[in-house]
mmCIF file of the N, C-alpha and C atoms, coordinates in Angstrom:
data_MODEL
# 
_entry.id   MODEL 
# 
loop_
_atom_site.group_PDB 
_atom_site.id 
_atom_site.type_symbol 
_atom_site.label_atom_id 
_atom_site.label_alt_id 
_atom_site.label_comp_id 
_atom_site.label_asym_id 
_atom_site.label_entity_id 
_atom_site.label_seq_id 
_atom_site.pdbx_PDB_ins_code 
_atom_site.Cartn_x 
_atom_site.Cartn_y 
_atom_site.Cartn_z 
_atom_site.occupancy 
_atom_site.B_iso_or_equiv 
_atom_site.pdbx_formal_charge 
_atom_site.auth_seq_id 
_atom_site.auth_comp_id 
_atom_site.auth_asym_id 
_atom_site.auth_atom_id 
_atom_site.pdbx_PDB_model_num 
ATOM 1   N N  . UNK A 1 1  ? 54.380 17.866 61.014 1.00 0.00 ? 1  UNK A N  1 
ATOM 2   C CA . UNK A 1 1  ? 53.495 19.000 61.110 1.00 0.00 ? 1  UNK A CA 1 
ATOM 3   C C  . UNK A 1 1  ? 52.866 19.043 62.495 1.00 0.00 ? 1  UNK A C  1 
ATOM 4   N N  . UNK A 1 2  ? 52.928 20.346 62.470 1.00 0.00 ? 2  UNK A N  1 
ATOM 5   C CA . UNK A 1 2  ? 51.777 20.307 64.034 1.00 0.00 ? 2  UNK A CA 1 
ATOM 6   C C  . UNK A 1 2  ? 50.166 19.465 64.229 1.00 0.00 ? 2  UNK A C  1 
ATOM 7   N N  . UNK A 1 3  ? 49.899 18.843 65.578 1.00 0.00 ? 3  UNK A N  1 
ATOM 8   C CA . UNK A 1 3  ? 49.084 18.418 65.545 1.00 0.00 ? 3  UNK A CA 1 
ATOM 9   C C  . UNK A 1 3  ? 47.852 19.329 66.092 1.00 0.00 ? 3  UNK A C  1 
ATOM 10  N N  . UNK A 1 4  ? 47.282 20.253 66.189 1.00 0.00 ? 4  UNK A N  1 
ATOM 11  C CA . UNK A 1 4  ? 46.498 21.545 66.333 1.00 0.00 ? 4  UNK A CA 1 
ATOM 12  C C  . UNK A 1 4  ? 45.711 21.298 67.896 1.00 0.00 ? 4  UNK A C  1 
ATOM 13  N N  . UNK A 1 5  ? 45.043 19.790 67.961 1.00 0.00 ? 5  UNK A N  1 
ATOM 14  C CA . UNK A 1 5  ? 45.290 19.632 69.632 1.00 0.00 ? 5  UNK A CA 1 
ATOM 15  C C  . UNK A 1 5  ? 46.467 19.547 70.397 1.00 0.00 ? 5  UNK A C  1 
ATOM 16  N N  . UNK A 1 6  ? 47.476 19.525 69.678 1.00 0.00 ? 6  UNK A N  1 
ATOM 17  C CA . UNK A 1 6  ? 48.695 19.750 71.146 1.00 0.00 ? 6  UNK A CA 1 
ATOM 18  C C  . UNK A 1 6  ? 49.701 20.311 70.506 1.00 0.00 ? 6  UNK A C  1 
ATOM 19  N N  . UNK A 1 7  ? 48.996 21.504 70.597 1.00 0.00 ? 7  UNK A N  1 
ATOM 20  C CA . UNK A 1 7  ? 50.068 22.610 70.100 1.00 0.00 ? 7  UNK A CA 1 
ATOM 21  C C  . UNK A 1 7  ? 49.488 23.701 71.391 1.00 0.00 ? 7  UNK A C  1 
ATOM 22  N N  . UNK A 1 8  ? 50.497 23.647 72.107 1.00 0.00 ? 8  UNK A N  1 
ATOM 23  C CA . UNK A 1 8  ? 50.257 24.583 72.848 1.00 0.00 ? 8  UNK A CA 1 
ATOM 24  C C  . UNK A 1 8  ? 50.352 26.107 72.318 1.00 0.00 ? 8  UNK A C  1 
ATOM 25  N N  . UNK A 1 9  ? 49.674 27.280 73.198 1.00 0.00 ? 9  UNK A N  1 
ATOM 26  C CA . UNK A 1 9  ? 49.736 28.544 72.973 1.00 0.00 ? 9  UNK A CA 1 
ATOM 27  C C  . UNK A 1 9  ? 51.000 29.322 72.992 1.00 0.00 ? 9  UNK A C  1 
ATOM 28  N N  . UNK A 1 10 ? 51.619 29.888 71.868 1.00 0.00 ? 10 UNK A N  1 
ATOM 29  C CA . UNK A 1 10 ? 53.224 30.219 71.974 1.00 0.00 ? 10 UNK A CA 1 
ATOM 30  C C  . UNK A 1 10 ? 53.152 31.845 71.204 1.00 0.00 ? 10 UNK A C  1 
ATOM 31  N N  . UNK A 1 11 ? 53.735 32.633 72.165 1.00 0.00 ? 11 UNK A N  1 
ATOM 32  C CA . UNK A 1 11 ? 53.843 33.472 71.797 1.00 0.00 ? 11 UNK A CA 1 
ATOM 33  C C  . UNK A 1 11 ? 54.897 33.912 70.767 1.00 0.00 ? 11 UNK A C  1 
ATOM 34  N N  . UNK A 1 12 ? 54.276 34.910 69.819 1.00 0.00 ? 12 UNK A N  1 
ATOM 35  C CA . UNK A 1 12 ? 55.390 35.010 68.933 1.00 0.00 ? 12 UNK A CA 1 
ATOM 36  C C  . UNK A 1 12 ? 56.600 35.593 68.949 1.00 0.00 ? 12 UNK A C  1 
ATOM 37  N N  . UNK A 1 13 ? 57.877 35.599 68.202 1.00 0.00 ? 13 UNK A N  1 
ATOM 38  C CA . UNK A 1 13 ? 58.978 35.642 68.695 1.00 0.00 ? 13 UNK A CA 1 
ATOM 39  C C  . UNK A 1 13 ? 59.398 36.807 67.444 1.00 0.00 ? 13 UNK A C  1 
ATOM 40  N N  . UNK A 1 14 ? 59.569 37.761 67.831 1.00 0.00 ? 14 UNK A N  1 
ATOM 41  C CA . UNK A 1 14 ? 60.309 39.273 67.311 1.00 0.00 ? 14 UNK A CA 1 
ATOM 42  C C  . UNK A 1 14 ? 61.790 38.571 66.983 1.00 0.00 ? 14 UNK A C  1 
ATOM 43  N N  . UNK A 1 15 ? 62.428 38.633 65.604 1.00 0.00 ? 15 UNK A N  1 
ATOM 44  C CA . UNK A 1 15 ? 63.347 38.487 64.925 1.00 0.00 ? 15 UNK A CA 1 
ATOM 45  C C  . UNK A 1 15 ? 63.890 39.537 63.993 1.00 0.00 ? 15 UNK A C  1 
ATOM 46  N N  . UNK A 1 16 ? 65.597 39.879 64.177 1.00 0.00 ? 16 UNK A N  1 
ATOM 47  C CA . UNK A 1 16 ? 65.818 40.995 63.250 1.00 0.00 ? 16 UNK A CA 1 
ATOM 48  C C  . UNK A 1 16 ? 66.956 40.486 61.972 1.00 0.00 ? 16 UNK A C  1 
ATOM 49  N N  . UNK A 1 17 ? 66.457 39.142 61.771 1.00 0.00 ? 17 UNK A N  1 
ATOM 50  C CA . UNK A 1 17 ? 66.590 38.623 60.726 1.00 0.00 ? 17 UNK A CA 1 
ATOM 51  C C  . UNK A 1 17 ? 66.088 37.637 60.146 1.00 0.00 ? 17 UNK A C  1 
ATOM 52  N N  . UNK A 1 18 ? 66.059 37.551 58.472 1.00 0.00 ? 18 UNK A N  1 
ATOM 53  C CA . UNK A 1 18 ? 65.228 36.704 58.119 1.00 0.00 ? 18 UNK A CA 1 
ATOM 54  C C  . UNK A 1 18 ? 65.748 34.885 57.659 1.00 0.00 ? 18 UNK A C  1 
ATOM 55  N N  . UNK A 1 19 ? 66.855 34.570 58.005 1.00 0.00 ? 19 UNK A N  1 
ATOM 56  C CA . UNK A 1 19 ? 66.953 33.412 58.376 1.00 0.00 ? 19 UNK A CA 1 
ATOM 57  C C  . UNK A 1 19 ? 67.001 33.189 59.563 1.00 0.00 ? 19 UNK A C  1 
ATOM 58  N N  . UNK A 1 20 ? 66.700 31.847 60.017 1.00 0.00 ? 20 UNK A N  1 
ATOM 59  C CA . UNK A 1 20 ? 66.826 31.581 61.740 1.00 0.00 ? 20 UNK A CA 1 
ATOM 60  C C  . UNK A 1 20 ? 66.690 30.294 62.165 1.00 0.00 ? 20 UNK A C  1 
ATOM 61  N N  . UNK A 1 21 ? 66.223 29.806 63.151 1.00 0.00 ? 21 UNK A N  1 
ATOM 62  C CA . UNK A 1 21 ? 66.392 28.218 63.708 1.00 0.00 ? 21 UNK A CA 1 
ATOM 63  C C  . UNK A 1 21 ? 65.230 28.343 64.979 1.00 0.00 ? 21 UNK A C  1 
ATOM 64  N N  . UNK A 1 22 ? 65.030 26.846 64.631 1.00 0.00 ? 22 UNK A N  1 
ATOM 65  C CA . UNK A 1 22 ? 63.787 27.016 65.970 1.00 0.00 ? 22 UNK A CA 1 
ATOM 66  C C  . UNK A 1 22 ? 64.193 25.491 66.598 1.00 0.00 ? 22 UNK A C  1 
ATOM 67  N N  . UNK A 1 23 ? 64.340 25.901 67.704 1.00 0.00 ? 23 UNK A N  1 
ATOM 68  C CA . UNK A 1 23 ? 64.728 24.183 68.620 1.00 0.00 ? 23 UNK A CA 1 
ATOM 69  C C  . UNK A 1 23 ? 63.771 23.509 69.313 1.00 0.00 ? 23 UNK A C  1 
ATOM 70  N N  . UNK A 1 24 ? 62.569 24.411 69.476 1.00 0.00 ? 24 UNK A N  1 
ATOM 71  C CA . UNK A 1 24 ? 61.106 24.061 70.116 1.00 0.00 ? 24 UNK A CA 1 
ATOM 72  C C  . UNK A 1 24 ? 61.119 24.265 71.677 1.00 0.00 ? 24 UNK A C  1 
ATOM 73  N N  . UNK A 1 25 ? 62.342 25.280 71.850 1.00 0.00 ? 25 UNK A N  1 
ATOM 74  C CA . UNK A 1 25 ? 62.008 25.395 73.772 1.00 0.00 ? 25 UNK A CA 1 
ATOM 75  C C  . UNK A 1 25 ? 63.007 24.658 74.390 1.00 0.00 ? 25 UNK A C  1 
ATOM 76  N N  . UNK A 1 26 ? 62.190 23.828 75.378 1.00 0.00 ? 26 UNK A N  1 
ATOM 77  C CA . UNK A 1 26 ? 63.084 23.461 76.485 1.00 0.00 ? 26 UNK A CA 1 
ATOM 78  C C  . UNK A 1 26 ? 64.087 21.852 75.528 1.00 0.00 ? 26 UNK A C  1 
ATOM 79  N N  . UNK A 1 27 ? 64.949 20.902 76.418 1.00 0.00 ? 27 UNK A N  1 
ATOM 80  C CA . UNK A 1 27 ? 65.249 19.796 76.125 1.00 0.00 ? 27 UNK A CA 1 
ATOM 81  C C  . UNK A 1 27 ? 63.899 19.312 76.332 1.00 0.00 ? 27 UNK A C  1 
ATOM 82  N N  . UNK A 1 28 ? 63.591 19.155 77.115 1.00 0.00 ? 28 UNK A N  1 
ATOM 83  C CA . UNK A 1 28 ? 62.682 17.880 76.748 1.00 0.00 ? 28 UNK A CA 1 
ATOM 84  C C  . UNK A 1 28 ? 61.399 17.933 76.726 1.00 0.00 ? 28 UNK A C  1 
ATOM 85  N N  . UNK A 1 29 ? 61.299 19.008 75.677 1.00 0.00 ? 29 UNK A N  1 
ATOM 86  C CA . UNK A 1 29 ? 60.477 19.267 74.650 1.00 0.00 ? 29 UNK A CA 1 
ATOM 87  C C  . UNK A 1 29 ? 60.490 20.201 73.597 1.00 0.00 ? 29 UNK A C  1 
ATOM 88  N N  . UNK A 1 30 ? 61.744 19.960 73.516 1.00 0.00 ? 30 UNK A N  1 
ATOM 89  C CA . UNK A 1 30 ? 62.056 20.737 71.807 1.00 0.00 ? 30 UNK A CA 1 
ATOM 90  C C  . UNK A 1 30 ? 62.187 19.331 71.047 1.00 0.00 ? 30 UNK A C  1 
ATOM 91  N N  . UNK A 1 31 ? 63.056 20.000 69.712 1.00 0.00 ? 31 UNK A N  1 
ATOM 92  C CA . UNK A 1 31 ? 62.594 18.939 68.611 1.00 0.00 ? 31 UNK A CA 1 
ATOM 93  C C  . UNK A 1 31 ? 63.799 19.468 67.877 1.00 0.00 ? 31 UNK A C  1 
ATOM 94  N N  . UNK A 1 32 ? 64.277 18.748 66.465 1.00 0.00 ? 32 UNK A N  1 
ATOM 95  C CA . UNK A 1 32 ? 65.333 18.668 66.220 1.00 0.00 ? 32 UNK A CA 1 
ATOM 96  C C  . UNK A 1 32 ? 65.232 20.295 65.648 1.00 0.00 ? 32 UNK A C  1 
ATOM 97  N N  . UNK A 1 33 ? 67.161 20.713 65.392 1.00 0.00 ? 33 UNK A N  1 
ATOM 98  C CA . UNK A 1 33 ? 66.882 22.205 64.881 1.00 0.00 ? 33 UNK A CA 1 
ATOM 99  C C  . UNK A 1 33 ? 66.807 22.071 63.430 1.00 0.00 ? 33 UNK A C  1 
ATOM 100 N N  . UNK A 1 34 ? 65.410 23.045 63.214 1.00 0.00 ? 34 UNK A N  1 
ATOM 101 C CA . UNK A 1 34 ? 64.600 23.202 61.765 1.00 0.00 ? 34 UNK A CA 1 
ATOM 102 C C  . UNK A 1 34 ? 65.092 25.191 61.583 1.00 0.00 ? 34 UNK A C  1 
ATOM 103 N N  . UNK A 1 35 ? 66.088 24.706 60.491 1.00 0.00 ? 35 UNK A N  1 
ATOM 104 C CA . UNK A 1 35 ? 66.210 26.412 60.122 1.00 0.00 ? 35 UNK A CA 1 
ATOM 105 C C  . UNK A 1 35 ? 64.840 26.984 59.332 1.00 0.00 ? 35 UNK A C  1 
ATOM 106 N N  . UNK A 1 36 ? 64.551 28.084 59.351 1.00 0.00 ? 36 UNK A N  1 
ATOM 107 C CA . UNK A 1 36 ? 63.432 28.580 58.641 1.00 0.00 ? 36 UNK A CA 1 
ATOM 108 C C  . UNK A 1 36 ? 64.137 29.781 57.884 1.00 0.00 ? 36 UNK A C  1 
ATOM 109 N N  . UNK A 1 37 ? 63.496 30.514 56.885 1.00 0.00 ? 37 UNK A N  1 
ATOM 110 C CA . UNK A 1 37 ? 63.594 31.625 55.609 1.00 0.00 ? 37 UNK A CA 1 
ATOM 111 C C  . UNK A 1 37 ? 62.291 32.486 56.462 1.00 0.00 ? 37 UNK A C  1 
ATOM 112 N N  . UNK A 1 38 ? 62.138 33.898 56.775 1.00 0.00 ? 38 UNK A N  1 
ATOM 113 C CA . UNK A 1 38 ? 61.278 34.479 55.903 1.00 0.00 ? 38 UNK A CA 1 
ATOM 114 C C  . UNK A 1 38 ? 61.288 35.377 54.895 1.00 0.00 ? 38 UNK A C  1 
ATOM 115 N N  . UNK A 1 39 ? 60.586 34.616 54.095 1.00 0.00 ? 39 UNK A N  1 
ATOM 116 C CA . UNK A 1 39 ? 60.544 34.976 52.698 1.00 0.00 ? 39 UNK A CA 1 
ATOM 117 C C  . UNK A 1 39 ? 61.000 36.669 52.481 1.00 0.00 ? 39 UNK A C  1 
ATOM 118 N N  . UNK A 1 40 ? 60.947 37.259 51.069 1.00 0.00 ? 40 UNK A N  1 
ATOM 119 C CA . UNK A 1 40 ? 61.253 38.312 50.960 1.00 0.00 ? 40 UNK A CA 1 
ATOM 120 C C  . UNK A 1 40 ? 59.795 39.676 50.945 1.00 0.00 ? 40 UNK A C  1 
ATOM 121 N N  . UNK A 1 41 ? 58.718 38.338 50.878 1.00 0.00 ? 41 UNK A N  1 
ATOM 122 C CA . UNK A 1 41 ? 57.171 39.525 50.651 1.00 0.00 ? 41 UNK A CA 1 
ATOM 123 C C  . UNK A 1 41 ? 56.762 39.178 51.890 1.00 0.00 ? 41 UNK A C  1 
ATOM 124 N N  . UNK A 1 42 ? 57.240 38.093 52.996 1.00 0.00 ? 42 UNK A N  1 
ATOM 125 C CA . UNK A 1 42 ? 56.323 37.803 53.837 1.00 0.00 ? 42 UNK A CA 1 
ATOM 126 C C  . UNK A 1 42 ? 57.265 38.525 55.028 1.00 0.00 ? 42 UNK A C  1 
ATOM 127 N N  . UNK A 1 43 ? 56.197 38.358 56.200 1.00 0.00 ? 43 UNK A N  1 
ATOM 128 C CA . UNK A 1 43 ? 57.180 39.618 57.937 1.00 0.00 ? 43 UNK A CA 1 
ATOM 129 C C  . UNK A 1 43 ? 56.656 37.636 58.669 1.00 0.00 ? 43 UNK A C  1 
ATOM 130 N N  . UNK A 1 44 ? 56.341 37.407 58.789 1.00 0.00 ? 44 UNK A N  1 
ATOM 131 C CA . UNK A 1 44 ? 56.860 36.322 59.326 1.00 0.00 ? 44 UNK A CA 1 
ATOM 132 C C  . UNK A 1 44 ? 56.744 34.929 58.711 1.00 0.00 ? 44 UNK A C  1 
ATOM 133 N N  . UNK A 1 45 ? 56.983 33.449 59.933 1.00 0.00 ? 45 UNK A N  1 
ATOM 134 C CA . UNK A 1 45 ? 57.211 32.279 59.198 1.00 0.00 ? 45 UNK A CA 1 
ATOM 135 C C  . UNK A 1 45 ? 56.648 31.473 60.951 1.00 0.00 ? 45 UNK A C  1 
ATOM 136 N N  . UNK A 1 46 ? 56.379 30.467 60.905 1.00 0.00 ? 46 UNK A N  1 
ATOM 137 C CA . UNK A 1 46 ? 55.956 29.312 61.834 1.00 0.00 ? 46 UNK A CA 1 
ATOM 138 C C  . UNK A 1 46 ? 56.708 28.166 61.636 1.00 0.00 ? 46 UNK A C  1 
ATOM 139 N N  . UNK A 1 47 ? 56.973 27.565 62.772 1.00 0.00 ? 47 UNK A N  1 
ATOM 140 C CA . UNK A 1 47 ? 58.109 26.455 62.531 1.00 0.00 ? 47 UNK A CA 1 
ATOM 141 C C  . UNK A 1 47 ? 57.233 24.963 62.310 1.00 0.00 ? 47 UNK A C  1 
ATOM 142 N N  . UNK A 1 48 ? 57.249 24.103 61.617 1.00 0.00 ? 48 UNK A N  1 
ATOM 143 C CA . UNK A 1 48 ? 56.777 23.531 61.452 1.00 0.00 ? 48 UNK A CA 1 
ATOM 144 C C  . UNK A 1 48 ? 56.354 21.953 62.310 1.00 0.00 ? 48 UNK A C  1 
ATOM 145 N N  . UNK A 1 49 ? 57.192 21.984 63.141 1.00 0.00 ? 49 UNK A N  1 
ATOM 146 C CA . UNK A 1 49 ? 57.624 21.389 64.217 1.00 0.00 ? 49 UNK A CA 1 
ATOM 147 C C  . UNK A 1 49 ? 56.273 21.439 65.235 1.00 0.00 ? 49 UNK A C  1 
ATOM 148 N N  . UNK A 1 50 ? 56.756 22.595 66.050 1.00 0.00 ? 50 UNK A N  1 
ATOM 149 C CA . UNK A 1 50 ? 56.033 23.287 67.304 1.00 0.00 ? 50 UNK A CA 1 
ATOM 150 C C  . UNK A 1 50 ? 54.822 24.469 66.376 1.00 0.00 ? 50 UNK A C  1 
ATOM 151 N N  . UNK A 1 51 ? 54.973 25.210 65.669 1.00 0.00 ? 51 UNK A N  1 
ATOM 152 C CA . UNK A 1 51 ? 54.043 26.091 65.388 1.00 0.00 ? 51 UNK A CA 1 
ATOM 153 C C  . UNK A 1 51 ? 54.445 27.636 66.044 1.00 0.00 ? 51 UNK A C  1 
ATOM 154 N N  . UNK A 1 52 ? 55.553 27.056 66.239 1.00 0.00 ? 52 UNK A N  1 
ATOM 155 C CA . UNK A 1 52 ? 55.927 29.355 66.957 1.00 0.00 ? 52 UNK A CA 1 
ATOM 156 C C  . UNK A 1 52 ? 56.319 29.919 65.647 1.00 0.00 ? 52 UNK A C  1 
ATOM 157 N N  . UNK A 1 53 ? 55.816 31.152 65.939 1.00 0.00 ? 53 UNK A N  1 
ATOM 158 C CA . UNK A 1 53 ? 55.840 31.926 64.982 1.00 0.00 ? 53 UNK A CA 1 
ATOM 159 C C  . UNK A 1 53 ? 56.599 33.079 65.531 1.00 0.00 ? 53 UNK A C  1 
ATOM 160 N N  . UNK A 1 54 ? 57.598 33.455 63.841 1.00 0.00 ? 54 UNK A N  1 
ATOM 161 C CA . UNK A 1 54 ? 58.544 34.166 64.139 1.00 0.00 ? 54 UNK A CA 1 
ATOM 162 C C  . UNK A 1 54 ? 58.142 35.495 63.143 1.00 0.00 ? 54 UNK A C  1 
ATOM 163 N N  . UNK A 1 55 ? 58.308 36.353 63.761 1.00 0.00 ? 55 UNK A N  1 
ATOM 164 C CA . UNK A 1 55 ? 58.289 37.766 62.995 1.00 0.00 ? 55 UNK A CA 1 
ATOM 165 C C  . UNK A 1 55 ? 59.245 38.831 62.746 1.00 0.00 ? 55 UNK A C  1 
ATOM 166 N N  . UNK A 1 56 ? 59.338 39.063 61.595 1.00 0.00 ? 56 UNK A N  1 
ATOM 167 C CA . UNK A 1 56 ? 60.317 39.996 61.860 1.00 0.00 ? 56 UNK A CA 1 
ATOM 168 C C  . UNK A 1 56 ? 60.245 41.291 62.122 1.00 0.00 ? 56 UNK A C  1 
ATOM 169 N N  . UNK A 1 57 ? 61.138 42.060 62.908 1.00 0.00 ? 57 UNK A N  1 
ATOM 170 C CA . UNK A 1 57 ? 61.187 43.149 63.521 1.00 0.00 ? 57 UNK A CA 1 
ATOM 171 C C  . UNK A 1 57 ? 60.630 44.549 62.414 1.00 0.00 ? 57 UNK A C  1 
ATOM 172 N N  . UNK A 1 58 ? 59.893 45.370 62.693 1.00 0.00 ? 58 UNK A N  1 
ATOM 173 C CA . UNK A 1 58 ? 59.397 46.365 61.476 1.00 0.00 ? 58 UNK A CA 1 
ATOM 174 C C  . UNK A 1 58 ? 60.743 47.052 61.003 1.00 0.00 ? 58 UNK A C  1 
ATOM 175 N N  . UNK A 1 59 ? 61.718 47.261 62.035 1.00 0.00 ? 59 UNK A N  1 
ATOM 176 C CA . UNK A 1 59 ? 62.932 48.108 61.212 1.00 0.00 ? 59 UNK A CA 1 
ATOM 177 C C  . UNK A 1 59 ? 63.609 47.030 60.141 1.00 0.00 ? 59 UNK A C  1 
ATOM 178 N N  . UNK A 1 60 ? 63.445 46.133 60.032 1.00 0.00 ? 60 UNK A N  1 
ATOM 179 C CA . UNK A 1 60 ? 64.175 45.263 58.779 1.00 0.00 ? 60 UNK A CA 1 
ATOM 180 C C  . UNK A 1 60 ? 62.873 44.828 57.649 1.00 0.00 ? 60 UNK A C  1 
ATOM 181 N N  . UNK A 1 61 ? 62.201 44.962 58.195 1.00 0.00 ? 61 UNK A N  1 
ATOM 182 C CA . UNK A 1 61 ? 60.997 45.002 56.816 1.00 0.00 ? 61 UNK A CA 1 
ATOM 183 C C  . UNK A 1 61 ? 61.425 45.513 55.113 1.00 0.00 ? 61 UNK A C  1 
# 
């Protein structure tokens, strides 16, 4: 889980689908790849890793 002091500020990331993968950025400082769901009631999801948050695009809502 994220540690909330070192989680840096990450802007969120526009997605036009609701499965996906988050690698955490650069090599050497990403983190292993964590696929994510968003759900079917929810528009986005946060990776659990890093904490970016992914949203999905309003035309696939």
């Amino acid at each position: 889980m994220v540690n909330v002091k070192d989680k840096k500020k990450l802007d969120t990331k526009i997605v036009e689908s609701r499965k996906l993968y988050c690698e955490g950025g650069t090599i050497d400082s990403g983190h292993p790849r964590v696929y994510l769901v968003i759900g079917e009631n929810d528009q986005s999801v946060s990776c659990p890793y890093c904490g970016q948050v992914f949203t999905l695009h309003k035309k696939f809502h």
